[in-house]
Each structure stands twice: as structure tokens, then as C-alpha cells.
N, C-alpha and C positions, 0 to 999 in steps of 0.2 A: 021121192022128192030129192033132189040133190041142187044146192046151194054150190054158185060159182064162187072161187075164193079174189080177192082182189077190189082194192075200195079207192075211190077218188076221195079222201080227205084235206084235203087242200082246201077247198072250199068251208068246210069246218074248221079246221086248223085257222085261218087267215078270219072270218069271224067271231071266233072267241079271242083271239088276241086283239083285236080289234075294242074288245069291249074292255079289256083290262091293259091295255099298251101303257096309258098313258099315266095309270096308276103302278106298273114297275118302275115306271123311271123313278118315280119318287119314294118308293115304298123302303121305307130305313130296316127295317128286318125280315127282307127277303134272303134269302139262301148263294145268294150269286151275283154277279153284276148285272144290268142290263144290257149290255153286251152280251155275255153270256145266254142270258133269258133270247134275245133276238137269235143268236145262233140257233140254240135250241127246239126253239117253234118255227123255223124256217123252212122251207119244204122240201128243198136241194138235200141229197147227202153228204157225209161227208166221208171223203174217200182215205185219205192217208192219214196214216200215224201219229205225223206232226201235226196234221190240221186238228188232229182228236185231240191232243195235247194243249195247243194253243187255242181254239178254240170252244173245246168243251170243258177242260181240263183233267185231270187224271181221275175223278169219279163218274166221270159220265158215261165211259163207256162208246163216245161219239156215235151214239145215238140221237138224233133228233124226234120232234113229237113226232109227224110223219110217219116215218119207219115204226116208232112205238105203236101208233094208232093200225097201220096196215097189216106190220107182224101181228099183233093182236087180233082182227079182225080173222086175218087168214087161218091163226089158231083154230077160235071160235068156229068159224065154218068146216074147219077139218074134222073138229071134234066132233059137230053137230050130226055131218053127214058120215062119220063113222058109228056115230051111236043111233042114229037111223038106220043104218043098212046091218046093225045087228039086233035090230028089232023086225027089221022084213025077214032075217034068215032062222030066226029063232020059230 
């Protein structure tokens, strides 16, 4: 069994935001602006330094959810089908 790596999350991503959108804008003890939050959960990457800066700001790592969700995913599958294929060789 071997698991292809690679996920279309976008479609997840833009539904779950969809259900709390409208509760960041308003929510007084969130962690960031909603600014911020929109950059974050968007689906585009973001490419340069400055954009990481200005637009995620200097903890984020200019990571959006996206990338978090897909790196992850692709993780997960590497892992899965490494530790399968040393269960067929054992």
C-alpha cells in the first residue's frame, strides 16, 4: 500500500474560516489582528521576507494555514508509508 503525498486543502481551509470569519473580526482576545488572521488562512503563499514581516509578522514564520495543513499531511504520508514498507521488509 503506498499513499500518494499532496492534498487540496483549500477547499477545507476556506470552509472552516467561513464558519468563524465573522466571529474574528470581532473577537476582543484573539492573538492578532484580523488582518493578520485573513493573511494566515489564505491559500496563496507567501514568498518574500518583507511580506513575512509585514504581513505575518516576526512570529509566524510566514507560514500560512495552507502550507501548515499540506506540510503536515505530506509528513503524515511519508511517515505512514515508511513505516509500512518496514513492516513488509521485516
Amino acid at each position: 500500500m503506498n499513499c500518494s503525498p499532496g492534498s487540496n486543502s483549500v477547499p477545507l481551509i476556506e470552509s472552516q474560516v467561513n464558519l468563524i470569519d465573522e466571529v474574528m473580526q470581532f473577537d476582543t482576545r484573539k492573538l492578532g489582528t484580523y488582518d493578520e488572521f485573513r493573511v494566515a488562512v489564505r491559500a496563496q503563499e507567501v514568498k518574500s521576507e518583507s511580506q513575512i514581516t509585514e504581513q505575518h509578522g516576526p512570529g509566524h514564520h510566514g507560514m500560512n494555514l495552507k502550507e501548515f495543513i499540506d506540510g503536515r499531511h505530506d509528513y503524515l504520508i511519508r511517515k505512514t508509508n515508511e513505516l509500512l514498507q518496514s513492516k513488509v521488509n521485516k
